[in-house]
N, C-alpha and C positions, 0 to 999 in steps of 0.2 A: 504493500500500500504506500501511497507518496502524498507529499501532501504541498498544496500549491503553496508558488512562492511567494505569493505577495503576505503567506501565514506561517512560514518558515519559522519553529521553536529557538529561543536563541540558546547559547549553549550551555551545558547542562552539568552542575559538579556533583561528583559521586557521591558528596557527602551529606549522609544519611539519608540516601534513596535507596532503595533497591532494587536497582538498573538492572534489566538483564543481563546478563553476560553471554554474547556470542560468539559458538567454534564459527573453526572455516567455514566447514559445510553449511553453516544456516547461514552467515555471511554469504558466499558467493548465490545464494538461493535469493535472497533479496536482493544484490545486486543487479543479478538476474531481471528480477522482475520489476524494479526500481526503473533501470534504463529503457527496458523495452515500452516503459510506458509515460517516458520523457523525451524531449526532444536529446538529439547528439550531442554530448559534449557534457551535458547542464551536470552528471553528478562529479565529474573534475572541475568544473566552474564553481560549483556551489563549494567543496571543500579548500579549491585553492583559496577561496573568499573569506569561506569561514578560519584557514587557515593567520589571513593575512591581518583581519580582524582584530584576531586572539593576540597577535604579536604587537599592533598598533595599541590595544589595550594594555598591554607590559609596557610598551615602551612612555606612554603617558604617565602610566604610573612611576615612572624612575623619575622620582626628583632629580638625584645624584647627576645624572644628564640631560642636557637639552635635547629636544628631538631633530633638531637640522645635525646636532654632531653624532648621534647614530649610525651605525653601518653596520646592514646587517647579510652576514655570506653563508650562501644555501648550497645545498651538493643537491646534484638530481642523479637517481638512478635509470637503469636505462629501464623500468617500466611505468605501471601507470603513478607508483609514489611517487618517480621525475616528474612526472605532468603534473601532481599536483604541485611540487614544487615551484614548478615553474609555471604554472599559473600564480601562486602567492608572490613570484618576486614579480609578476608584471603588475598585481595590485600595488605592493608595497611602493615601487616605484612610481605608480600613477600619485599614490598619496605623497609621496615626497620624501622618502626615505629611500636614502643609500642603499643599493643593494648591487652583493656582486652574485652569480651564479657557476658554480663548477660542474659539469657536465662531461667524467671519463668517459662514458661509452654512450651516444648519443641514444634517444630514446626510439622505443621502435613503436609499440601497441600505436594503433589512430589516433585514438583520445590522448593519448599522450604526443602525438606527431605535430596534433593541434594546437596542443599546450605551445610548445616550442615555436611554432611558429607564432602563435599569440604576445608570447616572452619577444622575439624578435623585434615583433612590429610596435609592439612598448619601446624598445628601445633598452632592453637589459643587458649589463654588458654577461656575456658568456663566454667561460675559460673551460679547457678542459685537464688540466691539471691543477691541484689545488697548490697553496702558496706553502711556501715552507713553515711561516707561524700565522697564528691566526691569532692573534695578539692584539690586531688594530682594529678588529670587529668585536661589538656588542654585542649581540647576538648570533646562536650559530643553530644553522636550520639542517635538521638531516631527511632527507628525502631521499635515502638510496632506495631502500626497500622495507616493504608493509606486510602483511599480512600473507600465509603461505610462502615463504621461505624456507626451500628444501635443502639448500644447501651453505656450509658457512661462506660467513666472509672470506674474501681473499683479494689479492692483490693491493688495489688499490684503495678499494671498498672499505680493507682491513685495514690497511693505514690510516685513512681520514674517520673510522670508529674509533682508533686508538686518539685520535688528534681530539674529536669532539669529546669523547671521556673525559682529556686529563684539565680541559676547559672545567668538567662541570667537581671531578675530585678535587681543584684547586680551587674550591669554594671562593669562584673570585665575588665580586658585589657590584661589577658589571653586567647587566643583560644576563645569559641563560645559553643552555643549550635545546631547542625545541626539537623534538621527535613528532612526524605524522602520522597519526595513523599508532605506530607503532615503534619504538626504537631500532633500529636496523640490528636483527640478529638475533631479535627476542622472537621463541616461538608463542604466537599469541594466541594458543592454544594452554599450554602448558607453563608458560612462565623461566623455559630453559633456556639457555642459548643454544641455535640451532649448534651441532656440530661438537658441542660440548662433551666432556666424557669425563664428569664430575667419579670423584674417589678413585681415578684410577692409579694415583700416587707418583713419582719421580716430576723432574723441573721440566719445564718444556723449553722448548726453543726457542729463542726471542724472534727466531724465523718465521715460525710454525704459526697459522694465520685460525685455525678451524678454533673456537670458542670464541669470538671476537663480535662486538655487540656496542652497540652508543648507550653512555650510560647520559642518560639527559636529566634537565632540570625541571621540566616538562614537556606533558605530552597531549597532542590533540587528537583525538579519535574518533574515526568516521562511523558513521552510521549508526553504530553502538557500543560499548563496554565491552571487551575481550575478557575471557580470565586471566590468559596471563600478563596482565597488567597489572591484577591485583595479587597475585601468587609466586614463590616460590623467587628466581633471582628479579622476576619483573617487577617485583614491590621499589627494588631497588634503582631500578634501570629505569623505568618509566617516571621517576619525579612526581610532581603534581602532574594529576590528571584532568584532562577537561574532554566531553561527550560533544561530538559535533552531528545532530542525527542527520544534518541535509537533507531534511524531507523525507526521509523513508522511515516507515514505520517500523519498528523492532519490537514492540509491547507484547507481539503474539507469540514471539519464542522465548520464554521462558523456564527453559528445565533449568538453566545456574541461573541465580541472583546472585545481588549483594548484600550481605545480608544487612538490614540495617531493622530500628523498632520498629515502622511501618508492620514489619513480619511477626513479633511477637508481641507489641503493647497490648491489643486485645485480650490479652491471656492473660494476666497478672492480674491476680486476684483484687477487688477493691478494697480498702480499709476504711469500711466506715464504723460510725461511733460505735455502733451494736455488734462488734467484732468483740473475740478474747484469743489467748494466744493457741488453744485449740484448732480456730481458723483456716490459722495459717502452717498447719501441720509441727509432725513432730518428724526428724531425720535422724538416723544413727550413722556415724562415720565410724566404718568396721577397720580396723589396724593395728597400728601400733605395735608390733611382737617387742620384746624383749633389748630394749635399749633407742626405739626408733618411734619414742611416741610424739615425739616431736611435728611432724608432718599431720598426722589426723588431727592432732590440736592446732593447726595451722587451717586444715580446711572446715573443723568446726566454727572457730572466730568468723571465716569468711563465709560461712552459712546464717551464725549471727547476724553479723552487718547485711545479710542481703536479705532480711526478714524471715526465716525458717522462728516458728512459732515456738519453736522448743526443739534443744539439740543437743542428742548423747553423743557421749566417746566410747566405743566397746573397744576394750584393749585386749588382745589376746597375748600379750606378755606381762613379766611379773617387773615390779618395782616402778610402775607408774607414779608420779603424784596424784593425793587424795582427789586433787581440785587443781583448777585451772588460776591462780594466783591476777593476771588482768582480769581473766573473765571467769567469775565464778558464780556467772547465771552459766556457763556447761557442766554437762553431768555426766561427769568421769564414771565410768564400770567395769570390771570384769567382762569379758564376753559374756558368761556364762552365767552371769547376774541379771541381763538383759535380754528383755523378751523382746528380740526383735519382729518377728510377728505382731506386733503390737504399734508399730511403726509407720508412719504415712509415705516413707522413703528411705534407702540406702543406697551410704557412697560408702564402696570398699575398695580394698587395696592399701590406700598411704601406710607405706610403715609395713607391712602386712607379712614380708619374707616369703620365704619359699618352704618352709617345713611340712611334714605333714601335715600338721595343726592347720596351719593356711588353707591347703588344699581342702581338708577336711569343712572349714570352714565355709569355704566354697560352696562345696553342694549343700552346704545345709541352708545359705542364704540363695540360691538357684532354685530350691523347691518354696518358696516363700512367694505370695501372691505382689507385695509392695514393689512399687519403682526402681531400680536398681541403677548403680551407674558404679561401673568397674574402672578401675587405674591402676598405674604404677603398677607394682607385686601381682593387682589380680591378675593382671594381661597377662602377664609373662607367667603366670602359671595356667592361662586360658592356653597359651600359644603352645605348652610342654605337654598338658594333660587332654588327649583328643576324648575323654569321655564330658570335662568341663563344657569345652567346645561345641560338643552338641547337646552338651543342657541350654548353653546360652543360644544357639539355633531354634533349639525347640521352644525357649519362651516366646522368641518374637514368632515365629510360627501359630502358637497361640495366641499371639494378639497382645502380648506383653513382653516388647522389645525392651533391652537391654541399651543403655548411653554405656560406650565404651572409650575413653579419650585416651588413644594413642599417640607417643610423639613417633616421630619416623622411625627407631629404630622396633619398637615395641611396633610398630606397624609391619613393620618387614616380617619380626619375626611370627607372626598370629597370618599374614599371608605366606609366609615360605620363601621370601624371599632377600632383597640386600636394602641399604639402604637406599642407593641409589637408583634402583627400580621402581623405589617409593616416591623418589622425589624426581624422577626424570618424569612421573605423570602424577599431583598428588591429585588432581579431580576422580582417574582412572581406579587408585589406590584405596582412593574413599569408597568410591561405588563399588569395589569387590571388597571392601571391608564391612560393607552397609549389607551387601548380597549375602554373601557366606555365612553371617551370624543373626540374619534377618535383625537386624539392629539399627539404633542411631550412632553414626560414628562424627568426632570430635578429631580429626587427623590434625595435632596443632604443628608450629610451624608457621614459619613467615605466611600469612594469607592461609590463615585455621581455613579448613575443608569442613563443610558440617554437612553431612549424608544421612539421609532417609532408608530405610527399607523398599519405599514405594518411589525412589526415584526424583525426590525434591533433595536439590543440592545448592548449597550455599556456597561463599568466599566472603569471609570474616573481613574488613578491611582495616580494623584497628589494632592498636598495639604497636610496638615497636622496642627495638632493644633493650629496653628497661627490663622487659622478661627474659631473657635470660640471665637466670641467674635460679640456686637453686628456692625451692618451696613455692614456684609461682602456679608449679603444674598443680600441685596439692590445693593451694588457694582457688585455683578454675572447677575442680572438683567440689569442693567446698559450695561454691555460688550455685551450679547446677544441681548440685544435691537439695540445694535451698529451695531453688524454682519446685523441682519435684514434689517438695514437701509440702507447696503450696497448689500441689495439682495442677500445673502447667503440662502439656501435654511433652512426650519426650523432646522432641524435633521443636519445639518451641523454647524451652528449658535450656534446650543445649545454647539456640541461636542465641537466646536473650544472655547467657552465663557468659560467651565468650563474647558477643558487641560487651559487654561493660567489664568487663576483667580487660579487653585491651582499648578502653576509651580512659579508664582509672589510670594504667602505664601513660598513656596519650598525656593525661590531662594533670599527671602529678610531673613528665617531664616539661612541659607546659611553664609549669610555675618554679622550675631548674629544680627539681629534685631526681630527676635521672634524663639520660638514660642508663648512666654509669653511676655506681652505688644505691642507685634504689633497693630494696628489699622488697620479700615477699607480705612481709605483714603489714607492709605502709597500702596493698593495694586495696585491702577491705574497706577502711573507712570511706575511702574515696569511692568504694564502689555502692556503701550507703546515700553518700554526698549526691551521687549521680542518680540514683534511682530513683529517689526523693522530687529531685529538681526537675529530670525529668517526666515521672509519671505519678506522681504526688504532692503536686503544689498544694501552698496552704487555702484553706478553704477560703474564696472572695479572693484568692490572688493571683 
């Protein structure tokens, strides 16, 4: 569907919508049907425009420079991302800004043939090798290549990704480096560099060109939101993102979003005056063995702060404390004290070991009717023990799917496979870890994956390195344990636990408290702060 120009949407930022995210295949379907039902030319017209726009708007905004001393130098490659390129440098230059164009291998496709001669009759100056620094320009435009890139960079391609990269690592406070479409080398699919061959160990060549990719400071994206713009090396590489849809409709392909509230606010219970803390359920965080009760008391506090109505610690090791010394509304026990049957929810695993007892413990919380959501220890005794494995199948089979939040390695090894089979697809990774254990899976990770049973899949977009570091996975656990507790449906619990566990990272480095040196127990309150502000303002305000 396309939509006329004179009603063209202006462009669109991802934050806190829940944009669909599209593969190739539904990309080039729309394309498809976009152009055939446009005059020639109009969908590279429209994004070299919107392209040129987005960069006139950066460029107003730099106080730091005036707009006549701007210059800004674009690379075209030889398909239709040249065209579009080169239709932006013939706007840019109408509007009165600097602009030079590099152009190695000239462009072939029509629509792009157009472009070029378009650029010409502007009057753009066109080079075909690029300059030795790019030092004198403001802004730098990469237009090699977009979307469906099968093979890496190379030659020259490779050199001027390495040139525009070390522009945008040398955090200079000049202008930018913009990517269209997509940063050249990124598969925007998956989020990898084409060509790449992550973990496979020893230096490589300074020769050797295959992993090579523009790491920009942003990016402007046709038609619709890719995933791997928000996943995996492309969180990195893509910069800020801005949606350029040029009149084609993308709203009807919907299997990946973004996830954002839109998708879970309706689910969170309301609090009004005629509540008690029954309401809002009771959770037990199952853990803790013998020296490691640290972690379950970590995603208890974070089940507190995020409203669980009442929250036990069943410990299955000895020499716990009586009590939780900050928070001594938790109610520390024995496993074996603890009717968990009695429970609105369980998170297990933190702390939890690999002993018999563990295991043991397993199937005894597997036959249990309440919510479940497994980590850490559980997984990897899910991943050793194949009769575990098909209790947790058989629940969601019955209609009482299991939250299971693996990080990549715990993902590998519950599929059978490395790491980097996990992370050269985590979309792919999710959907057979969601399949396999008819479950909701939590695949965290730069750009958290969140997977259904029935095929609704997410890409988390917040957080940032403030999370690494240890107790943050236990803390994510913790908050989804809470939603559960509050009867949030699973696939809702998950979306909502992990948008505010990494908007708390966002929003505590925000105010310079990380991303370096944060802790995991700074991210609770903040993740009360949020939830409150967000979906509980004060009554009249």
């Amino acid at each position: 569907m396309t939509v006329p120009e004179s009603t063209l949407p202006t462009l669109i930022s991802p934050r806190n919508r829940a944009l669909p995210l599209l593969a190739l295949a539904d990309l080039r379907i729309l394309e498809t049907q976009a152009a055939a039902a446009l005059p020639q030319h109009t969908l590279m017209s429209r994004a070299g425009r919107a392209a040129a726009s987005y960069l006139q708007e950066q460029i107003t905004r730099d106080t730091s420079t005036e707009k006549s001393k701007h210059k800004v130098w674009l690379v075209a490659g030889p398909g239709n991302n040249g065209g579009d390129a080169l239709i932006m440098a013939a706007e840019l230059h109408h509007a009165g800004i600097a602009v030079e164009l590099c152009m190695p291998l000239e462009v072939k496709p029509d629509d792009a043939r157009w472009a070029l001669d378009t650029a010409r009759a502007a009057g753009v100056a066109i080079t075909s090798t690029p300059p030795a620094s790019l030092d004198s320009y403001t802004w730098l435009v990469d237009g090699m290549f977009g979307i469906g890139l099968t093979r890496p960079l190379e030659g020259v391609f490779a050199i001027i990704a390495r040139q525009l990269s070390q522009r945008t690592k040398a955090k200079s406070r000049r202008g930018g480096v913009l990517a269209l479409d997509t940063p050249s080398g990124l598969d925007s699919d998956t989020g990898t560099i084409v060509g790449d061959q992550p973990g496979q160990g020893g230096n490589r060549s300074e020769s050797r060109s295959d992993g090579a990719a523009v790491h920009a400071t942003h990016t402007i994206t046709f038609i619709g939101a890719k995933p791997g713009l928000f996943t995996a090396q492309g969180r990195d590489l893509a910069g800020t993102v801005m949606v350029a849809p040029i009149g084609v409709d993308s709203t009807s392909r919907t299997a990946v979003q973004l996830n954002a509230p839109e998708l879970f606010a309706d689910f969170l219970p309301p609090r009004d005056f005629a509540t008690n803390k029954g309401t809002f359920g009771s959770l037990a965080v199952v853990g803790g063995d013998t020296g490691m009760c640290g972690a379950p008391i970590l995603a208890s506090r974070a089940a507190l702060y995020t409203g669980a109505g009442k929250v036990h610690v069943a410990l299955l090791g000895d020499g716990a404390p009586p009590y939780d010394p900050p928070h001594p509304e938790l109610m520390l026990h024995a496993l074996d004290d603890l009717p968990l049957g009695k429970m609105d929810a369980l998170a297990v695993g933190c702390g939890m070991g690999h002993r018999d007892r563990a295991t043991q413990v397993m199937h005894g919380v597997l036959a249990l009717d309440a919510p479940k959501l497994f980590d850490a220890d559980a997984l990897n005794l899910i991943s050793t023990d194949p009769s575990l494995a098909a209790a947790v199948a058989a629940r969601g089979l019955q209609g009482d799917p299991c939250v299971l939040t693996p990080h990549p390695l715990e993902a590998a090894r519950l599929l059978g496979t490395d790491v980097q089979g996990v992370q050269r697809d985590r979309l792919a990774a999710a959907r057979a870890l969601a399949a396999r254990f008819a479950g909701v899976v939590v695949l965290k990770g730069t750009g958290t994956v969140i997977a259904a049973p029935d095929g609704r899949v997410a890409i988390n977009p917040t957080g940032n390195a403030a999370l690494a570091t240890g107790g943050t996975g236990d803390v994510l656990g913790g908050i989804i344990g809470a939603f559960l507790a509050q009867h949030l449906p699973r696939y809702e619990a998950a979306l909502a636990g992990v948008y505010l566990h990494g908007l708390a990272a966002d929003t505590l480095s925000a105010q310079g408290h990380g991303p370096a040196g944060l802790t995991a127990g700074e991210l609770a309150p903040m993740v009360r702060t949020l939830l409150n502000r967000m979906f509980y303002p004060p009554a009249g305000g």
